[in-house]
N, C-alpha and C positions, 0 to 999 in steps of 0.2 A: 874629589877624584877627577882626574884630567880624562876625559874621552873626547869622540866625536862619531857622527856617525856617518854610513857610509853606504851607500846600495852599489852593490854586486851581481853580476850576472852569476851564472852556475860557472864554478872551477872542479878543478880532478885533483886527489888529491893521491900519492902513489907512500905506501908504506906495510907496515906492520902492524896487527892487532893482535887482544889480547883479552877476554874477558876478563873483568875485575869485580870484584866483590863486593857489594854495599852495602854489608851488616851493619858496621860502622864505622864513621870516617879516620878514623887513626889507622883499621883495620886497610882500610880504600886506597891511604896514602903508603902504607908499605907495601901493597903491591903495584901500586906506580910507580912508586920508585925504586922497588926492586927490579920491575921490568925495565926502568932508564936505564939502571946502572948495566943490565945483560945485555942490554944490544948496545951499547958503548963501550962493553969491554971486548964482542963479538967482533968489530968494525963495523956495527950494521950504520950508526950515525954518520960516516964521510960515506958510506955508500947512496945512502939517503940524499945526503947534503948533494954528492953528484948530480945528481937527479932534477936537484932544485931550482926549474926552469921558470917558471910561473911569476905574477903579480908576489905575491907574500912569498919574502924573503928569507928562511930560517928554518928550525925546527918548527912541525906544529904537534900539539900534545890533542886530539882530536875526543870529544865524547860523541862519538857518531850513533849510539843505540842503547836502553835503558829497555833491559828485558825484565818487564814487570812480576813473570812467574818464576824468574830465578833470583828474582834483589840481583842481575849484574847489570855492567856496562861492557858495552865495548868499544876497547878505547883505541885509539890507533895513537903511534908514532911515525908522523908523513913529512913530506913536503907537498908546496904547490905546484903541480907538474903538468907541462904538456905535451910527457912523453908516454909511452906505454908502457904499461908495468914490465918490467920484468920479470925473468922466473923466479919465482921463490918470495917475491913480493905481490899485495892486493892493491887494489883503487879502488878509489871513491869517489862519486860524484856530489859535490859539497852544492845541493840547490840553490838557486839564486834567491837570495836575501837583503833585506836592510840592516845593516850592523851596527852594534853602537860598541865601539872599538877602545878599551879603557888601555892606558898609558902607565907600563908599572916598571918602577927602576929600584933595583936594590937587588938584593939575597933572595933565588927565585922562592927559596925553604918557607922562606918570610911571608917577604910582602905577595905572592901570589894565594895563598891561602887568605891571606885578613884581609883582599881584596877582593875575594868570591863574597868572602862573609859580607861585606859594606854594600857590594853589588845587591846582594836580596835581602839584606835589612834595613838599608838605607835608599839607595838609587831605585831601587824598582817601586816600591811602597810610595816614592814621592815625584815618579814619571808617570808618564800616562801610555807606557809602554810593558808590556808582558813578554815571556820568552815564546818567541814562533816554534818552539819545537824539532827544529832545525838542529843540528852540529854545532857544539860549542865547542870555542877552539882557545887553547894557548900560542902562539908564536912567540918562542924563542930566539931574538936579533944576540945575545951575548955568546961567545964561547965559550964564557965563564957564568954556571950560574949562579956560583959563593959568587962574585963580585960584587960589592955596593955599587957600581954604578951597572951593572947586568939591566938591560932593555928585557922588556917582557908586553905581549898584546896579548889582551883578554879580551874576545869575540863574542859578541851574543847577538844570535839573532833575533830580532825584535818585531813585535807587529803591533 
């Protein structure tokens, strides 16, 4: 697995969220991706992408909160932004962190899931690093995500 890492001051991140359900993960991925495909069919993505002022360049697919008494998350679809939300859209403030930044190209369907899996079965078990707790992030660099050659960043903040 290709990464690097990276330390970050705090950024703002302006988008849309969504509670999501984590009974189980087939369950977690169809309402993720139900939610992409609604605010992409809405226009809400180029309004987003407008927005896109910030260091990270793209879509980000955001786990910003794991509500323990309901099994959810909540997930945001943002950009990195330095402007103010506007109406009808939320922000967030992404803490400043040390990131270890994984490098994923192919079919996001694909290779983004069997690269979460490699991430905590492999890479964290044989680092001397653990998740800080922090906002785990997707960045999306392709506007295609069926494309084999589809750019994709997997964030994890690390302590």
């Amino acid at each position: 697995m290709k990464y690097h890492l990276q330390e970050r001051g705090s950024f703002n991140i302006v988008g849309i969220k969504e509670l999501i359900n984590c009974n189980d993960e087939f369950d977690q991925s169809k309402e993720i991706d139900r939610f992409w495909t609604q605010i992409s069919q809405d226009g809400m993505i180029d309004r987003l992408l407008s927005l896109n002022s910030g260091q990270i360049s793209g879509l980000i697919g955001a786990t910003v909160n794991y509500i323990h008494e309901k099994n959810q998350i909540e997930y945001w679809v943002a950009v990195d932004s330095n402007e103010q939300s506007p109406e009808g859209l939320n922000s967030f403030e992404v803490p400043a962190s040390k990131w270890a930044i994984f490098e994923v190209v192919g079919p996001v369907a694909d290779v983004v899931p069997a690269t979460w899996k490699k991430i905590y079965s492999e890479w964290f078990p044989s680092s001397d690093y653990e998740h800080s707790g922090a906002p785990s992030l997707e960045v999306y660099k392709s506007a295609d995500p069926t494309s084999l050659m589809a750019k994709t960043e997997i964030w994890i903040p690390i302590k």
